[in-house]
Kinemage of the C-alpha trace (Angstrom):
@kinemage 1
@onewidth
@group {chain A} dominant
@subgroup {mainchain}
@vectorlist {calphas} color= white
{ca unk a 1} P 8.473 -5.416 -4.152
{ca unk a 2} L 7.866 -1.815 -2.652
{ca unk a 3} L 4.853 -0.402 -2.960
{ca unk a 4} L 4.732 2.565 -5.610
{ca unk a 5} L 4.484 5.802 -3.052
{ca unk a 6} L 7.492 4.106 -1.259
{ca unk a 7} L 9.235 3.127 -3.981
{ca unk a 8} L 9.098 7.066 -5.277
{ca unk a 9} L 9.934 8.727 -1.978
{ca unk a 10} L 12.823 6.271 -1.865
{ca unk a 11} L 14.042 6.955 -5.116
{ca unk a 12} L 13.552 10.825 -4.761
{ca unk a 13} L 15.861 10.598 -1.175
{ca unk a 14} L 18.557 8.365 -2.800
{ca unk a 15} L 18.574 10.961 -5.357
{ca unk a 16} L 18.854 13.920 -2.694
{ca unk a 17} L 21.981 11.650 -1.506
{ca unk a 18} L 23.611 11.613 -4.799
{ca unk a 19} L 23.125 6.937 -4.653
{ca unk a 20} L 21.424 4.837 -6.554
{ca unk a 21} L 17.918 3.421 -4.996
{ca unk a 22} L 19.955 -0.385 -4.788
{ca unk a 23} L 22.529 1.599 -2.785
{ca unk a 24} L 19.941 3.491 -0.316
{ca unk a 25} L 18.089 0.450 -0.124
{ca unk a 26} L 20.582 -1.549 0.889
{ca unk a 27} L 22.280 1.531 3.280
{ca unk a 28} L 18.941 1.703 5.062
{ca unk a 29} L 18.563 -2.457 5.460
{ca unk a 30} L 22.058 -2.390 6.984
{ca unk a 31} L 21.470 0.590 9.441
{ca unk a 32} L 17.866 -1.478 10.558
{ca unk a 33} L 19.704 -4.618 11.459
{ca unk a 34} L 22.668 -2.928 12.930
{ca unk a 35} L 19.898 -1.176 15.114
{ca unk a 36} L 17.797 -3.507 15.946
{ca unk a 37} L 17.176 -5.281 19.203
{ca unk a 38} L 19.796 -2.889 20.691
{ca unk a 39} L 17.528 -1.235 22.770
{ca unk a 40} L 19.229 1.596 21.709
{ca unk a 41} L 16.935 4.432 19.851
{ca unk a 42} L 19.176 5.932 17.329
{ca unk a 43} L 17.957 9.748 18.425
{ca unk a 44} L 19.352 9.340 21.821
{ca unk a 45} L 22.442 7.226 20.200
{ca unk a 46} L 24.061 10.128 18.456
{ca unk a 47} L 27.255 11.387 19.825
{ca unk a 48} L 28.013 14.159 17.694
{ca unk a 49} L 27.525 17.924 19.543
{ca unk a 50} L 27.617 20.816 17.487
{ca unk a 51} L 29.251 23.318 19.530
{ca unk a 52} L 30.069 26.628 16.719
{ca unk a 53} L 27.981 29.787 17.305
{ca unk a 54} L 23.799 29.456 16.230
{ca unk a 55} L 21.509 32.582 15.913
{ca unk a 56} L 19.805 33.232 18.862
{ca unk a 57} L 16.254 32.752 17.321
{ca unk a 58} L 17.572 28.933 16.085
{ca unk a 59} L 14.496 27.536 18.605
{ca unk a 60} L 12.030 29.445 17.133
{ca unk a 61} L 12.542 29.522 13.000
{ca unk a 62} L 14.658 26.020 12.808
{ca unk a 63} L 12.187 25.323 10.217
{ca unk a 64} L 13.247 28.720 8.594
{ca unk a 65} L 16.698 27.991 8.478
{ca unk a 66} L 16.336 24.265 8.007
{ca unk a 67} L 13.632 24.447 4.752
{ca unk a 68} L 13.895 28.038 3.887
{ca unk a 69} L 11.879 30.747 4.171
């Protein structure tokens, strides 16, 4: 039922996550109805702060530290 590029980007995340594709499938269905119609965009929703010491450059290479150099 998915089409074949989204069918292999799924499977290649629920194999970053360590789940089966059934299991991120079904992860990622439950997260969209729990979400939707809330009016609530889950960016803005998050409620975790990270609040340890960061580098002083983090702003400027977050893709460095994120991805690698």
């Amino acid at each position: 039922m998915l089409p074949p590029h989204l069918k292999r980007v799924a499977e290649k995340r629920a194999k970053s996550l360590g789940m089966s594709l059934g299991h991120f499938i079904r992860e990622a269905l439950q997260t969209a109805v729990e979400n939707a119609g809330s009016g609530v965009d889950p960016l803005f929703d998050y409620q975790k702060v990270y609040t340890g010491n960061t580098p002083r450059d983090l702003a400027q290479k977050h893709d460095d530290y994120l991805y690698g150099e």
